[in-house]
Structure formats: C-alpha cells, structure tokens
N, C-alpha and C positions, 0 to 999 in steps of 0.2 A: 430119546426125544419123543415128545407126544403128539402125536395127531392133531395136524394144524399148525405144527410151532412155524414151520417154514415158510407156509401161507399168510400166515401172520408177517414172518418178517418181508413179504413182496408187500403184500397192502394195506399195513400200517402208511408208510411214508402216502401211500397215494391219500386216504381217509385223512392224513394232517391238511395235504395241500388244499384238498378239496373245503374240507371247511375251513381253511384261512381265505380262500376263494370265493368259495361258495356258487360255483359256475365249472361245472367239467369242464365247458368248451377253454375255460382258462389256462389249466393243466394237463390239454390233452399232449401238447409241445413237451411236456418234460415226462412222462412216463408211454411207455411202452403200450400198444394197445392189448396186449394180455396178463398186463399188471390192472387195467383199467376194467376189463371184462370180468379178470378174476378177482375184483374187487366187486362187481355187482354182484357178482355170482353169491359170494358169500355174504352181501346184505341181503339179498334177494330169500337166500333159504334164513337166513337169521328172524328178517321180520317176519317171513312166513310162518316157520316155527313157532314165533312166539304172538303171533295175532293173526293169522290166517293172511288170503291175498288183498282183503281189503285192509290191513293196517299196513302191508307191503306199500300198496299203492295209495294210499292216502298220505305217507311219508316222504320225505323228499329221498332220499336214496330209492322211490318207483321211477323217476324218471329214467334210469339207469336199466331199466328193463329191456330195452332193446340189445345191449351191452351181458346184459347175464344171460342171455339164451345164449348169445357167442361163448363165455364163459362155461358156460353147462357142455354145450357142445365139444369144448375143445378138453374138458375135463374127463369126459366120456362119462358123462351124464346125459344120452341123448333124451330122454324121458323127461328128465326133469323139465331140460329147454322146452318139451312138445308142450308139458303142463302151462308153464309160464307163458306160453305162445296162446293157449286157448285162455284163458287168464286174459291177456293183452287183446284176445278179441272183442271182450264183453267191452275193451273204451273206444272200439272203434276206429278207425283209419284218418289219415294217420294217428302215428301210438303218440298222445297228449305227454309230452315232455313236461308242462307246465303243471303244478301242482292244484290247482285250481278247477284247470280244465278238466283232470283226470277225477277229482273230488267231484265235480258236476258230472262228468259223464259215465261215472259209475253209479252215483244214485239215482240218475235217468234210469237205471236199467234194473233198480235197486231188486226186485223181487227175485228176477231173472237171474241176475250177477250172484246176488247172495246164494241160490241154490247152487248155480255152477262153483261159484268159488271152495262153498262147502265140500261139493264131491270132489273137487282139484285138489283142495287143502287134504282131505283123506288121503288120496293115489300121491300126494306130493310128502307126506310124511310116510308113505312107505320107503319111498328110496332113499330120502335124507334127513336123518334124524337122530339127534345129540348122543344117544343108546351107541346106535351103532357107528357113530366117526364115519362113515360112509362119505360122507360132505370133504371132511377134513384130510380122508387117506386119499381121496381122490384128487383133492386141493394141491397136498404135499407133491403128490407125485404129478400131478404136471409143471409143477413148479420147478423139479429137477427136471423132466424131459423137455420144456421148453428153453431151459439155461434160465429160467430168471433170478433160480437162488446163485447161480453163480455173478451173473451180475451186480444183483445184490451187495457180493461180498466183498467184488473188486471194488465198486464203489464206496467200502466203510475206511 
C-alpha cells in the first residue's frame, strides 16, 4: 500500500459531503471529529505545498484552519500545527471562518503577511513535503491508532 492510500480512504467520504454541502457546520453530525481535522490537515499542507499560505487561506478549505492544527497535532506534526498557528495570527482574532473576511484581512497586512508567510512556507515545507511522504506516513498512521481505518471498513 502507498503512502496516503489509508488517509485517503478516511477523507475522501468527508471532502464528498462537504462539497455537496458546502458548510462543515452541516456535516459535522455525521463524521468523527478526527476524520474532519484529518481532512484539513491534509488540505492544509496540500494548498500550502502547491501555493504557499496565502492560496491556503484565500481558498475555501482555509476556513478549516482552526481544524488542521488539531489534525497536525494529533498526527504528531506538532510543528507544522505551530506554523499554521503563526500563519493564523497575521488574520487576527478571531480566526475569520469566512472567506472574504480572511481575503481582506490578509491584504490588510499584505507586506507584513507576505514576508511572514514566505519564511512559514520555507520551515513548513521542511517537515511536509511530497519527496518525503512525511504528511502521508504520518496521516496513514494515525489513521490506524485512532481506529478510523477500522471504522471505515465496518462501515463499507
């Protein structure tokens, strides 16, 4: 099996619901909250990886940010969470859910944000990045020590 396949099979089903939804708060009732964290978690480094923290956050899966530190955290990525967390400070308190809010309050700070994001974006592609599966082994395996591939399966 490859790195990731497992992860994949927790949150795939969450990533259908959500966009037939289009509102976490809609689907939070039918999935587990660490199928829901370990779903941001893994948008979280995805759009980082491929456009730094401001296409993270200008996207709708940034609202979910609060949600992927929990995921980082429980994956034993505590770095990553701390990145993401300074990351979440440049939009200020509370962390703007709304996509809008977070597009404005990140250009508010545009100069500021963009330096910080860039050195984030550096320190956050050491730890997890497509090369090393690092994201992925660590995905897999809390997948099994939380039981959620087993749920998964009784539920097919």
């Amino acid at each position: 099996m490859k790195p990731g396949e497992l992860m994949f099979q927790v949150v795939e089903p969450v990533g259908e619901a959500l966009a037939k939804a289009g509102d976490v708060e809609k689907i939070r009732t039918r999935f587990k909250p660490a199928q829901i964290n370990l779903f941001a978690a893994y948008w979280c480094q995805a759009e980082v990886l491929n456009g730094g923290f401001e296409q993270y956050f200008e996207n709708p899966d940034g609202r979910l940010a609060p949600e992927a530190v929990r995921g980082f955290k429980a994956m034993g990525l505590p770095k990553a969470a701390r990145l993401l967390q300074k990351a979440m400070k440049c939009l200020g308190k509370p962390f703007p859910r709304d996509g809008d809010d977070r597009w404005e309050r990140m250009y508010e700070r545009s100069d500021k944000s963009r330096k910080l994001f860039d050195h984030l974006f550096n320190e956050f592609t050491g730890i997890t990045n497509w090369k090393t599966k690092r994201f992925e082994r660590a995905a897999d395996k809390y997948v099994v020590a939380s039981g959620l591939y087993l749920r998964q399966s009784k539920e097919k």
